[in-house]
N, CA and C atoms as a LAMMPS dump frame, in Angstrom:
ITEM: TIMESTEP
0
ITEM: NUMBER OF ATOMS
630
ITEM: BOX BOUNDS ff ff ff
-5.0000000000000000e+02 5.0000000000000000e+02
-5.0000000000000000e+02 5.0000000000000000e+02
-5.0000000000000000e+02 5.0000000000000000e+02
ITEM: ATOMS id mol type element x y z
1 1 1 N -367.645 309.913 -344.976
2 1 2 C -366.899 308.754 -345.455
3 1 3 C -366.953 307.66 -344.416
4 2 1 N -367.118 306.264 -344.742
5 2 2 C -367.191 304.941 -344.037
6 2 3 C -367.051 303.858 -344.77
7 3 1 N -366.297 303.206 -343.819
8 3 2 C -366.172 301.662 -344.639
9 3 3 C -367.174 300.61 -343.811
10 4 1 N -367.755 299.63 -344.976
11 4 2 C -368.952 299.546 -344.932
12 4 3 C -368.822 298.348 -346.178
13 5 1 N -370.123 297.476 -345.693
14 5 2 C -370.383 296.847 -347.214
15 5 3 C -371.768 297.14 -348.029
16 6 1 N -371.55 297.204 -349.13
17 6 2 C -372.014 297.574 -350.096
18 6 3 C -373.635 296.585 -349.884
19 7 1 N -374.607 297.212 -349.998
20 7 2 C -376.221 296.58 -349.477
21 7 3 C -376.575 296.279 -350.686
22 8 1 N -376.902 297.246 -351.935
23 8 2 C -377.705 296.503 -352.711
24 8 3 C -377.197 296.774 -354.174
25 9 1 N -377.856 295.544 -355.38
26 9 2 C -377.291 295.856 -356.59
27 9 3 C -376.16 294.734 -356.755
28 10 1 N -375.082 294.994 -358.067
29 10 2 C -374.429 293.833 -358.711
30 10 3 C -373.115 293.374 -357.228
31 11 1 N -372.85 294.738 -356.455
32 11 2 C -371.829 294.535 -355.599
33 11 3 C -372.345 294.28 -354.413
34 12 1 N -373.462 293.763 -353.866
35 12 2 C -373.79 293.285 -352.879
36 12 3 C -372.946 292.41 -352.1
37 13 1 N -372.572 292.941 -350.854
38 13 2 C -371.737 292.422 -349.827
39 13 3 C -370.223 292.604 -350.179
40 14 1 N -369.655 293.379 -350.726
41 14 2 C -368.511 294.047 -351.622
42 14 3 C -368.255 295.115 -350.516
43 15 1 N -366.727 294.856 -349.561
44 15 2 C -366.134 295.384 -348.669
45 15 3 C -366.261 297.229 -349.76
46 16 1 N -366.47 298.13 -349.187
47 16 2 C -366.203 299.444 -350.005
48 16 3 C -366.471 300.589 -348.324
49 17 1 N -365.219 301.643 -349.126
50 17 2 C -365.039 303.179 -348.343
51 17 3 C -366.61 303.311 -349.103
52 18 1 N -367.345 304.229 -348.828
53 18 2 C -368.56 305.239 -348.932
54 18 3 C -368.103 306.786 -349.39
55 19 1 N -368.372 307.423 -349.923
56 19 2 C -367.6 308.679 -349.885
57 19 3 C -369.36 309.829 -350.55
58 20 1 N -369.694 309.985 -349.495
59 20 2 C -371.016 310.529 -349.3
60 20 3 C -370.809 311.91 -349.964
61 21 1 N -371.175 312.811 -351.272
62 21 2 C -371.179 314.683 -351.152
63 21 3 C -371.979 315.235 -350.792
64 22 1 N -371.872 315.872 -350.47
65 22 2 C -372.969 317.266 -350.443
66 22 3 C -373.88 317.41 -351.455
67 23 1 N -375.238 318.003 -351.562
68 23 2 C -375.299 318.702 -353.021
69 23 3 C -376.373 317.792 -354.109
70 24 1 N -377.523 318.263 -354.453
71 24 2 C -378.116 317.145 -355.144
72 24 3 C -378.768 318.169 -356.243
73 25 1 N -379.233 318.141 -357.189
74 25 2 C -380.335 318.914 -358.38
75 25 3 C -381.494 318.572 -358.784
76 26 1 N -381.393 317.57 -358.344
77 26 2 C -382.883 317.242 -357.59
78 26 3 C -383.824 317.469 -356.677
79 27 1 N -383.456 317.652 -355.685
80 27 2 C -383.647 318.263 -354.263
81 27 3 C -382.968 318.88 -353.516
82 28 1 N -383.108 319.799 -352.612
83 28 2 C -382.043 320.237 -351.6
84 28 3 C -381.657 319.529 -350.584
85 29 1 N -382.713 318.805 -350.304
86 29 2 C -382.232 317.632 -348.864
87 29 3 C -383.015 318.376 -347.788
88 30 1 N -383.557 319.446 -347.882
89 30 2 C -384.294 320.344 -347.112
90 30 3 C -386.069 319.768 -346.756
91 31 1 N -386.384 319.467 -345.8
92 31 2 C -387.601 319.116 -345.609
93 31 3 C -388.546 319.829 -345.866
94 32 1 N -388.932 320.856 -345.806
95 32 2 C -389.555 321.827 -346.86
96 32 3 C -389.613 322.258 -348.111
97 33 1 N -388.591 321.766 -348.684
98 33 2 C -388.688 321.452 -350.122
99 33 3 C -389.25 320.838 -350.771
100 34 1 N -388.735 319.27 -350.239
101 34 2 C -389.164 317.952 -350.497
102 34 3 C -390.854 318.036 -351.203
103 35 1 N -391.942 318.248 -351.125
104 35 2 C -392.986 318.321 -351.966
105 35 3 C -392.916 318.921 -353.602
106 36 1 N -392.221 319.654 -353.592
107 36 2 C -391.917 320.538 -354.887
108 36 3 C -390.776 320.585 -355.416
109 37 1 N -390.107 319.447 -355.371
110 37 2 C -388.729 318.759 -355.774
111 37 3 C -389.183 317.572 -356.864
112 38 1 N -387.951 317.485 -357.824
113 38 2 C -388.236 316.308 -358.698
114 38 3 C -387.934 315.093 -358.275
115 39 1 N -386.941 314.748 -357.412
116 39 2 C -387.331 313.657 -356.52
117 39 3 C -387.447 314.068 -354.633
118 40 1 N -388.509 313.055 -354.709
119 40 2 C -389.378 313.342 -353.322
120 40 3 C -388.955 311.859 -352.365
121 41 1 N -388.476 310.992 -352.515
122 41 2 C -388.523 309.829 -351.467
123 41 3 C -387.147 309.7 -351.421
124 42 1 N -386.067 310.786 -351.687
125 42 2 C -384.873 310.012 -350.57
126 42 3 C -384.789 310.469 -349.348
127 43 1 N -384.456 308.903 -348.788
128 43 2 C -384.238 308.71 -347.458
129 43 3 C -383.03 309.066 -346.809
130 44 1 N -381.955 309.986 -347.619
131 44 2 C -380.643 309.991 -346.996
132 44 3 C -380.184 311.473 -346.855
133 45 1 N -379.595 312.044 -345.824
134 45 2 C -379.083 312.824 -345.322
135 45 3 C -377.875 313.427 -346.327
136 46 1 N -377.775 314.515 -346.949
137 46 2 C -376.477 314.441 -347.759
138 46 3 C -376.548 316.281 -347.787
139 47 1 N -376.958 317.103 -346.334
140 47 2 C -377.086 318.503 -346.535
141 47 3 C -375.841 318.522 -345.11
142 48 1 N -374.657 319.327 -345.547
143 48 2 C -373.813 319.989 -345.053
144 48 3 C -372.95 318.859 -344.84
145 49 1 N -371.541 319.264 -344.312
146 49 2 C -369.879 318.305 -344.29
147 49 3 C -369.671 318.223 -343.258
148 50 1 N -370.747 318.066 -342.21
149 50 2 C -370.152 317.698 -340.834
150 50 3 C -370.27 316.496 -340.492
151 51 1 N -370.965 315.495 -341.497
152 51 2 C -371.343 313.706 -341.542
153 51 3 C -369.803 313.497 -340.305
154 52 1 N -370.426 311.782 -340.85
155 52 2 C -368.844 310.887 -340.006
156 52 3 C -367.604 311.431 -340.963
157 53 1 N -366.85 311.333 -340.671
158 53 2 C -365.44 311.791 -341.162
159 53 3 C -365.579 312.612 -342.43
160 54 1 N -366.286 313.739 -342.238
161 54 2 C -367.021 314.529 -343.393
162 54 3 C -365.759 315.51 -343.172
163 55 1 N -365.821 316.681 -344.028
164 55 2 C -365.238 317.651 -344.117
165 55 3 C -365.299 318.406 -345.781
166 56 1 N -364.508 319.367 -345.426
167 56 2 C -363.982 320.201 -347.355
168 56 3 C -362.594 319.956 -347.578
169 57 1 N -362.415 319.777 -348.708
170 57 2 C -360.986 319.286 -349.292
171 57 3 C -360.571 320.44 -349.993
172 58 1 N -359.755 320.674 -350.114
173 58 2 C -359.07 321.51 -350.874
174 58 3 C -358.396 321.096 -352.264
175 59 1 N -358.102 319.754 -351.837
176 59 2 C -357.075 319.264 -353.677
177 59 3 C -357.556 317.759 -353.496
178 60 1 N -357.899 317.391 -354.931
179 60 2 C -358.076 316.04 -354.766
180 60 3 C -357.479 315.037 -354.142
181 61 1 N -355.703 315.237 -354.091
182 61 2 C -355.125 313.885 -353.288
183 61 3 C -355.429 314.862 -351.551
184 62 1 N -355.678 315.053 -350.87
185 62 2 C -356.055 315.078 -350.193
186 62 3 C -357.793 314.548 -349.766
187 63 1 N -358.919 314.452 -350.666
188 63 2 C -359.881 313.752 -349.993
189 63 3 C -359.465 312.416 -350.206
190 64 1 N -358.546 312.263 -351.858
191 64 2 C -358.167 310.725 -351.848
192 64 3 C -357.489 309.568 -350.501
193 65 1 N -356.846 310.579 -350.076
194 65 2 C -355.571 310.273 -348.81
195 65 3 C -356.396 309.897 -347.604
196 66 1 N -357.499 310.916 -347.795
197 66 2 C -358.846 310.916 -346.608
198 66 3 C -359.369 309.558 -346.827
199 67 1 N -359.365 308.964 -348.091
200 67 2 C -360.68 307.689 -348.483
201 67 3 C -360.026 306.506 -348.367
202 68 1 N -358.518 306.574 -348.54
203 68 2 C -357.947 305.657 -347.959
204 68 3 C -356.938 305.334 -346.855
205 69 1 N -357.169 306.119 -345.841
206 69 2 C -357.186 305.801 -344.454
207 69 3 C -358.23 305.008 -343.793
208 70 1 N -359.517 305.18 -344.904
209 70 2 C -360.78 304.084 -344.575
210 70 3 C -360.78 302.969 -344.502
211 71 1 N -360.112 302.448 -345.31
212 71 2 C -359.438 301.379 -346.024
213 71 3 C -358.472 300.196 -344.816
214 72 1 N -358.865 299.005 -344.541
215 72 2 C -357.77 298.057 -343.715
216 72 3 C -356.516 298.474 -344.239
217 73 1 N -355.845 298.42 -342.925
218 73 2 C -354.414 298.668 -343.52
219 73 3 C -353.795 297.246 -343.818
220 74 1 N -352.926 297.714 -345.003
221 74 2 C -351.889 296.024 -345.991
222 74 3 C -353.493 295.217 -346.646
223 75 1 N -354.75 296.187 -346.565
224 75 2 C -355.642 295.167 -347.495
225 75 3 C -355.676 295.376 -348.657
226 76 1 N -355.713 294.66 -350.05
227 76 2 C -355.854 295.01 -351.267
228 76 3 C -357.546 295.226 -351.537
229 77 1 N -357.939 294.864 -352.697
230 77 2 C -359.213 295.115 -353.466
231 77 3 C -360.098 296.378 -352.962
232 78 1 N -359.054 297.687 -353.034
233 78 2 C -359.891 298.54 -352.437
234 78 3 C -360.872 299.126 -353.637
235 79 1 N -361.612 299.825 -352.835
236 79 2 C -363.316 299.527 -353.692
237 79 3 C -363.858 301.013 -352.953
238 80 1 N -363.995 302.555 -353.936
239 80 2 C -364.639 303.543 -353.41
240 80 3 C -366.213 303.59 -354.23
241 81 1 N -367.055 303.877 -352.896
242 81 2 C -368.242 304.111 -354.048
243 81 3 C -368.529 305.834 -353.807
244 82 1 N -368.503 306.394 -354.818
245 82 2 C -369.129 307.939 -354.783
246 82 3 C -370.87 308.131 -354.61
247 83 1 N -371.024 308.587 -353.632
248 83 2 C -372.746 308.767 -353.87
249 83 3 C -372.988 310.165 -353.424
250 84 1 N -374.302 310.273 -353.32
251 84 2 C -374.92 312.005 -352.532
252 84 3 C -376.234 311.432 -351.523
253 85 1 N -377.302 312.954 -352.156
254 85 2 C -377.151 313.571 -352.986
255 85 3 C -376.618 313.247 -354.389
256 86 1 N -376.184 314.467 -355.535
257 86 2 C -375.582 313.811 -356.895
258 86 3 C -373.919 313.577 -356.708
259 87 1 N -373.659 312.697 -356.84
260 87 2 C -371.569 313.298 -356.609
261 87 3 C -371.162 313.515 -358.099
262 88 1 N -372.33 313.649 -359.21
263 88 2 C -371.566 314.425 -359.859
264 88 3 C -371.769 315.946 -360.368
265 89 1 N -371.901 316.303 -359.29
266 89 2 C -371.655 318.336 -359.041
267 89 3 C -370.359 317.927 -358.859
268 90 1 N -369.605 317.431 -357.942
269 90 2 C -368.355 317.656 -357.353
270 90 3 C -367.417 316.479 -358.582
271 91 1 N -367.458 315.208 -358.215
272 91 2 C -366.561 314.316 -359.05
273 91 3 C -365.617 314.836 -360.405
274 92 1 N -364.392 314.564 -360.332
275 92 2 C -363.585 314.773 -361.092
276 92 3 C -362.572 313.984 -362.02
277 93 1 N -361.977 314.268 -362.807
278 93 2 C -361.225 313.209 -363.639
279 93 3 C -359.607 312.806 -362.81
280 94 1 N -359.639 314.391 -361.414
281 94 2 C -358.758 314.437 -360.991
282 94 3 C -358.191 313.922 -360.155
283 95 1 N -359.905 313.598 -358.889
284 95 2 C -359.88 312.928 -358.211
285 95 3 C -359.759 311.366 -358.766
286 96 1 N -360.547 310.722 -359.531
287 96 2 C -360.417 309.584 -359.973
288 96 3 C -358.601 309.361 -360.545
289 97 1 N -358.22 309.943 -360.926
290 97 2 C -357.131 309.651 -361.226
291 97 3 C -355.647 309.833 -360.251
292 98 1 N -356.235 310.448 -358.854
293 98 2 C -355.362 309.849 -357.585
294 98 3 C -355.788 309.212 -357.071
295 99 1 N -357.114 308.575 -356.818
296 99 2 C -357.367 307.217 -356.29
297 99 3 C -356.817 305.741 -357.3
298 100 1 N -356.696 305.826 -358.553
299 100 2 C -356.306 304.594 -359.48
300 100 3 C -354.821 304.447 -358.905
301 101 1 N -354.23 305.934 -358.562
302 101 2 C -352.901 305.97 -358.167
303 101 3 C -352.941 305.022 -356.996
304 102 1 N -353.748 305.062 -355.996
305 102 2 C -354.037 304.231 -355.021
306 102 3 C -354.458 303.014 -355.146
307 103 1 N -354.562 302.69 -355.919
308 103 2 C -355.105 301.242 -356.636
309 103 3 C -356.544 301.171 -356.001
310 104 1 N -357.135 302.14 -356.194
311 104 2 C -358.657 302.231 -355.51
312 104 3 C -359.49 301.912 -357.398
313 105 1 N -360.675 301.267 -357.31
314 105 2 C -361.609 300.928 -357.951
315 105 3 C -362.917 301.645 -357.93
316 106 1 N -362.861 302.684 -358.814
317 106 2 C -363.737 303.617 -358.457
318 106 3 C -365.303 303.69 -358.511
319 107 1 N -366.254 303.651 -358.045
320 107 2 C -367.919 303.509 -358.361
321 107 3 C -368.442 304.361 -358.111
322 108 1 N -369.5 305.043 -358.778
323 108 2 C -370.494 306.018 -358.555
324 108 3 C -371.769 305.911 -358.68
325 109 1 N -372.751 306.114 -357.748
326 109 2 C -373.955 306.109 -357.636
327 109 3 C -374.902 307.223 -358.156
328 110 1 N -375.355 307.613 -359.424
329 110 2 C -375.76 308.805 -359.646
330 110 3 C -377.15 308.529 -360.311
331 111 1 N -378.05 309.919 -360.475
332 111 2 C -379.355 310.136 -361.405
333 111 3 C -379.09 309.832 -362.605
334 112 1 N -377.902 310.408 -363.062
335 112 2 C -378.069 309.728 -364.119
336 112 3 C -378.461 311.177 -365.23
337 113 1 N -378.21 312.513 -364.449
338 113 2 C -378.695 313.529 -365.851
339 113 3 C -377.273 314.053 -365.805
340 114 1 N -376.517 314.135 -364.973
341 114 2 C -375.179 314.982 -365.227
342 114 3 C -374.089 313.83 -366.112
343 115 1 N -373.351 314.765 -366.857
344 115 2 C -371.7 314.287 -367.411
345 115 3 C -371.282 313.509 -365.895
346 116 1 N -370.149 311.999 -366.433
347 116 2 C -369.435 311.525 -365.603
348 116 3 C -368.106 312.266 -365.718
349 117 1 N -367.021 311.779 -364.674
350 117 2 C -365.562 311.548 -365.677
351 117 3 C -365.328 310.123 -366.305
352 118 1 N -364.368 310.208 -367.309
353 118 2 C -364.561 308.866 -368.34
354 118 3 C -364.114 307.736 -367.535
355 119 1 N -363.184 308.134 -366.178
356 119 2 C -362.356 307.027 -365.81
357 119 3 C -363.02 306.481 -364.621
358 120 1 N -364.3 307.021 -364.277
359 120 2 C -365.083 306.223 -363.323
360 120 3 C -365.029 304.442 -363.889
361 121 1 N -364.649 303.918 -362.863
362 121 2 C -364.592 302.385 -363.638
363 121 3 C -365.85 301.611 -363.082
364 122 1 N -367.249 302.039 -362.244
365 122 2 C -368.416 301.139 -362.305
366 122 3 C -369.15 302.37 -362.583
367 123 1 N -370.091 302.36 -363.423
368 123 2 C -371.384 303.588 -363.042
369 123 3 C -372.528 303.177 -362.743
370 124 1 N -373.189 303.38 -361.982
371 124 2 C -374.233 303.166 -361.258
372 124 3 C -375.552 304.107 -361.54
373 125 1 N -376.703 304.119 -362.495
374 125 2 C -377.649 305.083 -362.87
375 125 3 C -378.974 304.403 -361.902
376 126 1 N -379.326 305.727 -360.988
377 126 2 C -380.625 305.495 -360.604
378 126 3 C -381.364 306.425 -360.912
379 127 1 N -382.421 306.254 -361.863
380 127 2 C -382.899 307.426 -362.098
381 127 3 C -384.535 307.962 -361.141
382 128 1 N -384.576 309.375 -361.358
383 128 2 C -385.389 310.005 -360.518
384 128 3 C -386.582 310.53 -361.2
385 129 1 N -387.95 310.21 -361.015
386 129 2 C -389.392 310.886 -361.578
387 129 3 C -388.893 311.444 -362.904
388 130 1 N -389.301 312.921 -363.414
389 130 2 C -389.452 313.099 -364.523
390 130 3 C -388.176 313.495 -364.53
391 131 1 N -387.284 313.907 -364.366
392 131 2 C -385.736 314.054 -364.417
393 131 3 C -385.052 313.065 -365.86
394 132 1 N -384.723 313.77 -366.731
395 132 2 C -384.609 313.097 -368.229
396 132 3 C -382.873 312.466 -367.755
397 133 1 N -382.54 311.723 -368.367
398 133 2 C -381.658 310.796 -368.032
399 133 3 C -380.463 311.253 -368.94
400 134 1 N -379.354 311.805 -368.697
401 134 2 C -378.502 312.365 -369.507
402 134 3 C -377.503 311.404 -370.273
403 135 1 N -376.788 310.765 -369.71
404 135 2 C -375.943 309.159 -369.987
405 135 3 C -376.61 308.339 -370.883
406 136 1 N -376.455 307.999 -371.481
407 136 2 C -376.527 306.665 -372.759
408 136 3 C -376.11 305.097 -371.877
409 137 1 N -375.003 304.937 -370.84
410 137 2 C -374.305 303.78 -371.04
411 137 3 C -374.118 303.681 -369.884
412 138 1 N -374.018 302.773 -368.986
413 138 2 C -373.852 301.926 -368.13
414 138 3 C -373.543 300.796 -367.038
415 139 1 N -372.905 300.628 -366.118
416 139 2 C -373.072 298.979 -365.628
417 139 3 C -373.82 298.785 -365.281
418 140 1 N -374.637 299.541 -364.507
419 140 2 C -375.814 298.895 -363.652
420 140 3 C -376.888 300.181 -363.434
421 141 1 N -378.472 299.394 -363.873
422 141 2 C -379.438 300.366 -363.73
423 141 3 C -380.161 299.988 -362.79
424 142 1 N -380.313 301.1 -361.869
425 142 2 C -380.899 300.343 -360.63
426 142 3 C -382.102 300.901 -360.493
427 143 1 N -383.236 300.866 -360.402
428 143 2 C -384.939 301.81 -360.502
429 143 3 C -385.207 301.226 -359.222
430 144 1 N -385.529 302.736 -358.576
431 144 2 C -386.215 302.246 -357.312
432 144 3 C -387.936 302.253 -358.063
433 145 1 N -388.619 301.758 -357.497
434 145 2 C -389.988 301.04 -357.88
435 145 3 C -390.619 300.566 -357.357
436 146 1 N -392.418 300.837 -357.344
437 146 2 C -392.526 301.628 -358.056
438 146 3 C -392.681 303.286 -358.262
439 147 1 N -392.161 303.937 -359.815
440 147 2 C -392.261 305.81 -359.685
441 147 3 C -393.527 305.796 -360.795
442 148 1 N -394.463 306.451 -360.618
443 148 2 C -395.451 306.55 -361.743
444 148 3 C -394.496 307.424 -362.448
445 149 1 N -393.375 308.092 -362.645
446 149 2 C -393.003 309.143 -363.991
447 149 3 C -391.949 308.313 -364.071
448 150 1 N -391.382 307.204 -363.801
449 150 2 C -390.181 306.48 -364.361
450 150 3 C -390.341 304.739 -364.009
451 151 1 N -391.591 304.457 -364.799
452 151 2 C -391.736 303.67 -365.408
453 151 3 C -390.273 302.403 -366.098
454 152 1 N -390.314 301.416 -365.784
455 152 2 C -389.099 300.699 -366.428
456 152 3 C -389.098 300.75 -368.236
457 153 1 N -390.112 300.768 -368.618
458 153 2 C -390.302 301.235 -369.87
459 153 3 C -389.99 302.236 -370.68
460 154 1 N -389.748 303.245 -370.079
461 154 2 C -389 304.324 -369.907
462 154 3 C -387.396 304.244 -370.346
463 155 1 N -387.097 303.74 -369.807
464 155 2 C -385.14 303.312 -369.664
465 155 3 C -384.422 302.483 -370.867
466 156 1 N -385.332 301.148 -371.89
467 156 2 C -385.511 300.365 -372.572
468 156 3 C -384.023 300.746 -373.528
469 157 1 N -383.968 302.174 -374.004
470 157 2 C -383.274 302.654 -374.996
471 157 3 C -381.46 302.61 -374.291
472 158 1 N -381.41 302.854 -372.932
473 158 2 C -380.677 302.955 -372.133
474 158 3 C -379.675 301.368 -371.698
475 159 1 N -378.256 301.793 -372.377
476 159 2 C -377.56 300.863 -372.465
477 159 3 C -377.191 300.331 -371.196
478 160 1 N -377.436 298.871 -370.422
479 160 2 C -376.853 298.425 -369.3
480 160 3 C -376.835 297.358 -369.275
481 161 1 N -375.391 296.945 -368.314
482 161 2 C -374.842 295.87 -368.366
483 161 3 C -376.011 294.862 -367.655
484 162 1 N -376.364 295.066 -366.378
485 162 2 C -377.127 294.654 -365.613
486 162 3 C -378.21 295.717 -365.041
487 163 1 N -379.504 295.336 -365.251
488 163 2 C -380.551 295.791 -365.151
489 163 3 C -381.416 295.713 -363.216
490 164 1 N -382.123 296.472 -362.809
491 164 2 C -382.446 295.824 -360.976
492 164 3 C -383.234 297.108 -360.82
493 165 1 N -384.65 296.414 -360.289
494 165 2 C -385.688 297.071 -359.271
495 165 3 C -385.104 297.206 -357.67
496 166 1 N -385.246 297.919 -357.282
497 166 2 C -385.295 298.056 -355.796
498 166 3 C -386.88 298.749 -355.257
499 167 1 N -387.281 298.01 -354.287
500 167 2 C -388.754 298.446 -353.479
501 167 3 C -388.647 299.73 -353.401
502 168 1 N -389.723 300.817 -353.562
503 168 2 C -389.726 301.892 -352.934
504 168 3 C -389.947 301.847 -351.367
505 169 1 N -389.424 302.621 -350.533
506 169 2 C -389.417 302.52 -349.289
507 169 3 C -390.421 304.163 -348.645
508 170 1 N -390.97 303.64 -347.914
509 170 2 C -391.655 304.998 -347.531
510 170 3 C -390.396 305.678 -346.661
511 171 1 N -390.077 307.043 -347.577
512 171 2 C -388.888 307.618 -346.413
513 171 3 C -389.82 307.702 -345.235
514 172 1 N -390.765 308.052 -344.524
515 172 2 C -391.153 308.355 -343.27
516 172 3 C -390.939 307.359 -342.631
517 173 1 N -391.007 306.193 -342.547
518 173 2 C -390.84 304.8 -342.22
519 173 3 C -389.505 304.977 -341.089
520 174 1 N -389.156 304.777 -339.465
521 174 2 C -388.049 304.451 -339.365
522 174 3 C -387.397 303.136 -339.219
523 175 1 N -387.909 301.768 -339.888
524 175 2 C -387.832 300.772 -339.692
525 175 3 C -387.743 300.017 -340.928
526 176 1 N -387.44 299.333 -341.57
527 176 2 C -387.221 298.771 -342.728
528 176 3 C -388.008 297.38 -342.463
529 177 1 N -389.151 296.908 -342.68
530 177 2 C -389.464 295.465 -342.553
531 177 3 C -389.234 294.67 -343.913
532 178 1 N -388.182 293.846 -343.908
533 178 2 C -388.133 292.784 -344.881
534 178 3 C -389.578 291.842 -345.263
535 179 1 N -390.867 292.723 -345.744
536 179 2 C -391.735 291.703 -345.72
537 179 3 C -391.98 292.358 -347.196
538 180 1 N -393.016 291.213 -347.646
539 180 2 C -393.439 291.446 -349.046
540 180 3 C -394.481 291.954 -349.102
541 181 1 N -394.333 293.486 -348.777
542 181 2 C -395.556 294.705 -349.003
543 181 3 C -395.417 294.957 -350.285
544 182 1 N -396.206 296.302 -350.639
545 182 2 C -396.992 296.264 -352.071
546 182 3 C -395.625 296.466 -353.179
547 183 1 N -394.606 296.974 -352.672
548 183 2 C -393.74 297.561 -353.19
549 183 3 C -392.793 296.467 -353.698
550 184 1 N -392.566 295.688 -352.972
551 184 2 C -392.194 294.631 -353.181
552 184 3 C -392.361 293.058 -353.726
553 185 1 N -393.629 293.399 -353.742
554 185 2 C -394.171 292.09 -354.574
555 185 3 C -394.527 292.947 -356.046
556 186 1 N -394.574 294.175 -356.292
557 186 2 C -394.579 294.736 -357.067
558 186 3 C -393.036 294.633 -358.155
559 187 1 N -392.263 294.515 -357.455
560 187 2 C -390.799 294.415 -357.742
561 187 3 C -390.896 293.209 -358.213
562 188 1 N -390.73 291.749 -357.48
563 188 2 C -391.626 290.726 -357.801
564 188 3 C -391.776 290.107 -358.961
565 189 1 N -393.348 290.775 -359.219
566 189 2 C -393.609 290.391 -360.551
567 189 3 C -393.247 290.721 -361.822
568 190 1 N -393.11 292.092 -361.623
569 190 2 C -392.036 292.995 -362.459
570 190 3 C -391.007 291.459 -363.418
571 191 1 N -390.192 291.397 -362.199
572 191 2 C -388.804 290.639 -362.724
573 191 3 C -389.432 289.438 -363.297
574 192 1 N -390.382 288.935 -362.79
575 192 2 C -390.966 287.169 -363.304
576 192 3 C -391.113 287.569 -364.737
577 193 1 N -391.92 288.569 -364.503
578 193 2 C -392.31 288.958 -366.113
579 193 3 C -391.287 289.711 -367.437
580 194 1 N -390.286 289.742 -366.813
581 194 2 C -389.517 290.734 -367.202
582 194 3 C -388.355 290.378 -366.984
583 195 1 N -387.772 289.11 -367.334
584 195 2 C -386.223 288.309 -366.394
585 195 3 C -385.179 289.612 -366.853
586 196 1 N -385.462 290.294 -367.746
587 196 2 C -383.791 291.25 -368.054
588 196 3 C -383.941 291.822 -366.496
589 197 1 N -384.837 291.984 -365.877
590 197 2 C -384.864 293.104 -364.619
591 197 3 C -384.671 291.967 -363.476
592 198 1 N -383.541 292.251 -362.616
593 198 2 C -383.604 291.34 -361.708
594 198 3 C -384.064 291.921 -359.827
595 199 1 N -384.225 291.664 -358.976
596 199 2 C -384.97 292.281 -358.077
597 199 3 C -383.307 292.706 -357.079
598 200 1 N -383.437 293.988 -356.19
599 200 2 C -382.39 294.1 -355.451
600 200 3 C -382.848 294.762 -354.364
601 201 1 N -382.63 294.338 -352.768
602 201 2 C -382.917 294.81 -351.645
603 201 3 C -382.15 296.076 -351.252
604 202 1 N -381.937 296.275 -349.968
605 202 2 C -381.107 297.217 -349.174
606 202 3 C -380.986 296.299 -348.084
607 203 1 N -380.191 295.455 -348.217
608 203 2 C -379.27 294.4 -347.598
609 203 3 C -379.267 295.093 -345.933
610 204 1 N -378.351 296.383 -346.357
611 204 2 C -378.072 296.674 -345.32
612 204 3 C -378.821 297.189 -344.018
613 205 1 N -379.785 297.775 -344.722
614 205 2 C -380.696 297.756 -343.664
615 205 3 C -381.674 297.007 -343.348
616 206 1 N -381.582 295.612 -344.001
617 206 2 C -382.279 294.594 -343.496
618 206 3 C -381.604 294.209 -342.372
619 207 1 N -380.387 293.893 -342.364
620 207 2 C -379.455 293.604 -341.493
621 207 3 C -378.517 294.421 -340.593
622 208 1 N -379.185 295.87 -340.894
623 208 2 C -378.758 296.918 -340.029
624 208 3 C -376.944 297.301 -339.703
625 209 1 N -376.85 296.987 -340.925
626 209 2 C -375.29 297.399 -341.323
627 209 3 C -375.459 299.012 -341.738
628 210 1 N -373.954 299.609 -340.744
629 210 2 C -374.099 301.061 -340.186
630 210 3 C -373.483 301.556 -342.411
């Protein structure tokens, strides 16, 4: 868990806690896996609870209590985003419903094949290679790009508020260059040609926000 602003997509630069799980069905997060996994290019760490202010919870108002200690103290517009790995192995109707108690605004970052809970109030679908897309509905579809098995053409049927490419990034890479390599001018033209799709960076690690 970290507070942090939000890098890429409709909430770009949007003060938000992070609330990282464990746990993905896609991959294990295991580097030896990674070849024979249905998705192969994430770049993020999400194997075991010893992260920054990581741990196991026992009852939902307790990780809630955890997510907002993140939080400025006497600040309003608090803003959690759920991500992984998938956070929805773990996510609950239970947890969401002691953070609203908190006047927290809940978001989740997911693939996009598992059930939500209903009271998630942003959903966030990124979907992964051949991994079939379980959800119908949406705020925001975010395609990293380009995937030869998830094609934007692909998604068409798939209800969303706001539509967004993001560059594929070579995970091996430890450096992020903001330049317009293939991936990105690929993104690019995409959107010229295609205005429903609009283009979205990783802010944050352009600008190296922790």
């Amino acid at each position: 868990m970290f507070y942090t602003l939000q890098g890429e997509g409709f909430h770009t630069g949007r003060p938000a806690v992070f609330c990282r799980f464990t746990g993905c069905n896609l991959w294990s997060g295991r580097e030896q896996d990674r070849a024979q996994s249905v998705c192969q290019f994430c770049d993020t760490d999400f194997v075991g609870t010893d992260g920054q202010n990581g741990g196991k919870f026992k009852q939902p108002a307790d990780l809630a209590q955890a997510i907002a200690t993140q939080w400025p103290s006497g600040r309003g517009h608090r803003f959690v985003v759920f991500t992984g790995g998938e956070p929805a192995l773990q996510l609950d109707d239970r947890l969401i419903a002691e953070l609203h108690r908190l006047d927290f605004v809940c978001a989740v970052e997911t693939n996009g094949t598992l059930a939500l809970p209903d009271a998630v109030d942003w959903v966030c679908i990124s979907p992964k290679g051949v991994a079939q897309v379980a959800l119908t509905r949406c705020n925001e579809l975010k395609l990293v790009y380009p995937q030869v098995d998830a094609p934007p053409e692909r998604f068409t049927e798939l209800q969303a508020d706001y539509r967004y490419l993001s560059p594929i990034n070579d995970y091996r890479e430890q450096t992020i260059v903001p330049a317009r390599n293939h991936a990105t001018q690929a993104c690019i033209d995409y959107c010229l040609s295609h205005p429903e799709w609009h283009l979205t960076l990783q802010a944050h690690k352009i600008v190296n926000i922790d």
